[in-house]
C-alpha positions as a Python dict, from the first residue, in 0.01 Angstrom:
ca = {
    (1, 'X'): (0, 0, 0),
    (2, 'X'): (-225, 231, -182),
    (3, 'X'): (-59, 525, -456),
    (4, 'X'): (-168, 857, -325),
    (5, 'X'): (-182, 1127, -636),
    (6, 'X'): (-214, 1502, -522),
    (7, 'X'): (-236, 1808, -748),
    (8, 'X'): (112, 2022, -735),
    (9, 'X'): (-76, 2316, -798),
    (10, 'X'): (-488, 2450, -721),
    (11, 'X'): (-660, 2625, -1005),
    (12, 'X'): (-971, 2777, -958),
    (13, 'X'): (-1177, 3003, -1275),
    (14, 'X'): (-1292, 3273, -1137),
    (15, 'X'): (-1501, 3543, -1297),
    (16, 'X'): (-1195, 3787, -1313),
    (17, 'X'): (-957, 3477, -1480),
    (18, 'X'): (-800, 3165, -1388),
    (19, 'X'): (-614, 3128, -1039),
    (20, 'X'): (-298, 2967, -1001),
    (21, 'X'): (-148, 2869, -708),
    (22, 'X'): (34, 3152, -484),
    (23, 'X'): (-238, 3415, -643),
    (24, 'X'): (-126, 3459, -969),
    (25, 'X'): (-403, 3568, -1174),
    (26, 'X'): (-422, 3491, -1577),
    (27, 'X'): (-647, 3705, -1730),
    (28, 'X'): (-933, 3511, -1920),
    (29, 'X'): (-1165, 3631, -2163),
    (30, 'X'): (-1466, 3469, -2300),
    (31, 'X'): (-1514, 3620, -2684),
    (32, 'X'): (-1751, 3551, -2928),
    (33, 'X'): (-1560, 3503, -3289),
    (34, 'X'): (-1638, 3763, -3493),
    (35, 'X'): (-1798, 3710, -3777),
    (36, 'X'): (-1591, 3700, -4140),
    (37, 'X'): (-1718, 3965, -4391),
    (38, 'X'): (-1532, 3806, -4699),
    (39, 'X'): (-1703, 3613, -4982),
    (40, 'X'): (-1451, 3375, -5165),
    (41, 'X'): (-1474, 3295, -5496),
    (42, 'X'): (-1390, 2897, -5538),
    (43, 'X'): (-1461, 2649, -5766),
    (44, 'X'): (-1648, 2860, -5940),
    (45, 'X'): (-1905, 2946, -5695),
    (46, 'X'): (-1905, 3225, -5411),
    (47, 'X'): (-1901, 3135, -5073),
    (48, 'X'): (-2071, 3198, -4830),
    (49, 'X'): (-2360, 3269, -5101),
    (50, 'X'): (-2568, 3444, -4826),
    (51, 'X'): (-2404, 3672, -4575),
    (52, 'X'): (-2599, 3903, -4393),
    (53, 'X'): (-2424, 4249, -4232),
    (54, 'X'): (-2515, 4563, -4047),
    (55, 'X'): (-2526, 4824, -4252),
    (56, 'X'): (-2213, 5029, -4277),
    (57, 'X'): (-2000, 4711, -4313),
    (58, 'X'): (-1793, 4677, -4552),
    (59, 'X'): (-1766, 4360, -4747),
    (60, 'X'): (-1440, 4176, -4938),
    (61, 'X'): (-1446, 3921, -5166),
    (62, 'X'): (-1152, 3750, -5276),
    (63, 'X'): (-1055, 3529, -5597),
    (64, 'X'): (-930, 3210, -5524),
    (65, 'X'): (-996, 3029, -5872),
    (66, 'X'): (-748, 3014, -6160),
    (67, 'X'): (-981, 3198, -6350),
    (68, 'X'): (-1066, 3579, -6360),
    (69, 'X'): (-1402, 3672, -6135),
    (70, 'X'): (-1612, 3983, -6131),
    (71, 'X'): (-1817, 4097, -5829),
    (72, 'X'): (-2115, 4295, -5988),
    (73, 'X'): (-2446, 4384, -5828),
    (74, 'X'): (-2745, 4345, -6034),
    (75, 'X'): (-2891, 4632, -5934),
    (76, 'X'): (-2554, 4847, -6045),
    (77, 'X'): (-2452, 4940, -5722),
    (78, 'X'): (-2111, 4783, -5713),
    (79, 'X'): (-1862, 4646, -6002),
    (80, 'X'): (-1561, 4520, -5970),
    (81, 'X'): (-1289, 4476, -6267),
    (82, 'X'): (-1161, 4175, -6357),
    (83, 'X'): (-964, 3980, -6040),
    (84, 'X'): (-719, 3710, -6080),
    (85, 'X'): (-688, 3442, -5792),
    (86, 'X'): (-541, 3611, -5500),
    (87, 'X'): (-698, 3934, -5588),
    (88, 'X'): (-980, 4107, -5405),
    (89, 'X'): (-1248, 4401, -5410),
    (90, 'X'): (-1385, 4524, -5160),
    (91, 'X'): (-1742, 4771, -5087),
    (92, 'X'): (-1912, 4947, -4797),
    (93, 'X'): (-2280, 4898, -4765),
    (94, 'X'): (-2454, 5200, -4639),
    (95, 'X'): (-2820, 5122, -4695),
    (96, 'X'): (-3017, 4838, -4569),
    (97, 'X'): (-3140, 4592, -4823),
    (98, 'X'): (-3085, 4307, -4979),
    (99, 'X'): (-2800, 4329, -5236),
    (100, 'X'): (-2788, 4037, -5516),
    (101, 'X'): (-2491, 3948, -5741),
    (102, 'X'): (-2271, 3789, -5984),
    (103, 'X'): (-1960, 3722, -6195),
    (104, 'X'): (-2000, 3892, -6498),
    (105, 'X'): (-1792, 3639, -6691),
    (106, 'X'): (-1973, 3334, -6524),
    (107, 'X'): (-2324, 3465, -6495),
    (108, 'X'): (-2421, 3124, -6324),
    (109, 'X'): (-2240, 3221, -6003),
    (110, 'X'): (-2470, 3432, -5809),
    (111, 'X'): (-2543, 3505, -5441),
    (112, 'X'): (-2674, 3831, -5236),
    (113, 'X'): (-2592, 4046, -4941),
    (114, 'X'): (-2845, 4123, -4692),
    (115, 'X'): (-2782, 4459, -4525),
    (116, 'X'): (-2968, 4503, -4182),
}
């Protein structure tokens, strides 16, 4: 004799959600992630060390070394003060361009922020 499995319940994805059995209905919703506008400092190094934004975003960065970190543009458009780990600054670009950067304490940590 031959086993004979059978579904307990029919689910069918349609465009409005996901169909259960007896017409319930669970919503489902297709999202694209959004993406992260924070910069974290690490190891000495920012990351990501390119991130590109619409203009009128506004952009954190946040200190996850055991060391103090500065955010300063080298154009002077932004400073931060000093930030211990866990701290963060945060700025609002307004103008398209391309924004490059550093720690003022670690000059060899540099990146940029391209502003569409």
């Amino acid at each position: 004799m031959r086993a004979v499995f059978r579904a307990p319940f029919v689910v069918g994805i349609l465009s409005m959600g996901i169909t259960l059995a007896g017409g319930a209905v669970m919503p489902w919703h297709a999202t694209a992630a959004e993406p992260s506008n924070t910069v974290v400092m690490k190891n000495f190094d920012f990351s990501p060390m390119v991130l590109t934004v619409r203009a009128g975003t506004t952009v954190t960065w946040k200190n996850m070394d055991g060391e103090p970190h500065t955010v300063a543009s080298i154009d002077g458009a932004f400073h931060s003060s000093g930030l211990d780990q866990g701290e963060s600054f945060s700025f609002k670009f307004g103008k398209p361009g391309t924004y490059k950067y550093l720690c003022s304490i670690h000059p060899q940590m540099t990146a940029e922020i391209v502003v569409k």
